[in-house]
N, C-alpha and C positions, 0 to 999 in steps of 0.2 A: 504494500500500500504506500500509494507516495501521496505527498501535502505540497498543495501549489498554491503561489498568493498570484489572484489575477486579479487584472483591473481593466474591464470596459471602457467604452470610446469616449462616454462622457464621465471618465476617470473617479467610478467607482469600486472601491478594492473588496474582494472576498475572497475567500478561500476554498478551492476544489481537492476534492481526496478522488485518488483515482487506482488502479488495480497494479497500472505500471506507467512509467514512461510511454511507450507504446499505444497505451490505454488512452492515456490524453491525449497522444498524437489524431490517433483513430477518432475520438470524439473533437478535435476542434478540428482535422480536417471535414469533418461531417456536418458541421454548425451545430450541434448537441451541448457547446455550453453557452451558458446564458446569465446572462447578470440578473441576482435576485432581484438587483432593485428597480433596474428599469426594464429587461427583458433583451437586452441589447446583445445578439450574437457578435457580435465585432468585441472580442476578449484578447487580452496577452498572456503571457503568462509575466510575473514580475520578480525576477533574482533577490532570494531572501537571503538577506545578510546573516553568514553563521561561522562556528569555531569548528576545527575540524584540526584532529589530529591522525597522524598515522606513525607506522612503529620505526622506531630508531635503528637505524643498520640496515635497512632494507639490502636482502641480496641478490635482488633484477635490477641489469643494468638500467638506468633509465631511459626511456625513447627517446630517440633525436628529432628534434625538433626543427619541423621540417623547412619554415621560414623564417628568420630572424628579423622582429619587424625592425623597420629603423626608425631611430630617436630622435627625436620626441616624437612622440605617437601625438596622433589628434584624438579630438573628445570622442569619436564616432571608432577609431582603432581601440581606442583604450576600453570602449564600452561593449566592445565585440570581444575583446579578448575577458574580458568580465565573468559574460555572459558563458563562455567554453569553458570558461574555470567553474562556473556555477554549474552549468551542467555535469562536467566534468566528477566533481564533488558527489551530486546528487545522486550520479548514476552508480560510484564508484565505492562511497566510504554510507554506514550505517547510520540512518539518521536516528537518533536518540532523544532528537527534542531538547526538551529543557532539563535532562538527566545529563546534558552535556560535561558539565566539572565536575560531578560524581564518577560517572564514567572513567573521564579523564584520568583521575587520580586512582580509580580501583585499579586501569591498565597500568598505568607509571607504576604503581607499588607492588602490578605481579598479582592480583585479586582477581583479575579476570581476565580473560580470552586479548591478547593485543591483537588489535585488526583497525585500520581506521574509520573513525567515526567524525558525525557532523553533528549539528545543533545548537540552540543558543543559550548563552549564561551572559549573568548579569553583567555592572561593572565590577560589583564586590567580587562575585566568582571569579572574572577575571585575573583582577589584582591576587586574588588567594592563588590560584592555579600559578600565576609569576613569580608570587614569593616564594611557595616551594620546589619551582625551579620545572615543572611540568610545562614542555614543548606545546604551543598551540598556534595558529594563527588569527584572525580577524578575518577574513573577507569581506570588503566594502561594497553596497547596496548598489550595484551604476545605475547612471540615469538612464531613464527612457526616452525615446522620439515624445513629442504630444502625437 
């Protein structure tokens, strides 16, 4: 089950639970979602900013990366590359929600299963997860087209 935040043409936000990736593909290429509040099939889907850790030493090479954009990106590259990293994420690492720093901290100390995971915690979480020295990152929200 995945958790999508969309938001319609006249920029009303909700949120769809859907079976997969796939799932939501198949329903917005079909016009099957619809904003509760005005009815409006014209939907996004909109990249939810979260913490996502994965396990330290990894032993697969990493992919090579097949373009290297060049610098300085503009707003419209930087919001594309965003967008692949949110997906990316989603597709990739366990979402956990807002068990996110618990999580965190059971994998760091060896409690549970290391595999990487997503979701959101606080600012306070945060700061706790950096004081004790637990790897995480931030992923920032990109903006949308209107």
């Amino acid at each position: 089950m995945v958790v999508y935040d969309l938001i319609c043409k006249k920029k009303h936000s909700f949120e769809g639970w859907f079976p997969s990736f796939e799932g939501y593909q198949e329903q917005a290429k079909n016009g099957q979602i619809t904003c509760p509040t005005c009815g409006s099939s014209k939907v996004e889907r909109v990249p939810n900013a979260c913490a996502v850790i994965s396990q330290r030493g990894d032993k697969e090479e990493p992919k090579p990366v097949q373009k290297k954009p060049e610098l300085p990106l503009t707003e419209a590259e930087a919001t594309e590359l965003l967008l692949k990293l949110h997906h990316y994420v989603r597709e990739n690492f366990e979402d956990v929600g807002e068990r996110f720093a618990h999580e965190a901290k059971e994998i760091f100390r060896g409690e549970a299963e290391a595999r990487p995971i997503h979701g959101t915690a606080t600012t306070a979480e945060r700061q706790e997860l950096d004081e004790e020295g637990i790897p995480f990152y931030t992923l920032p929200k990109p903006k949308l087209d209107d």
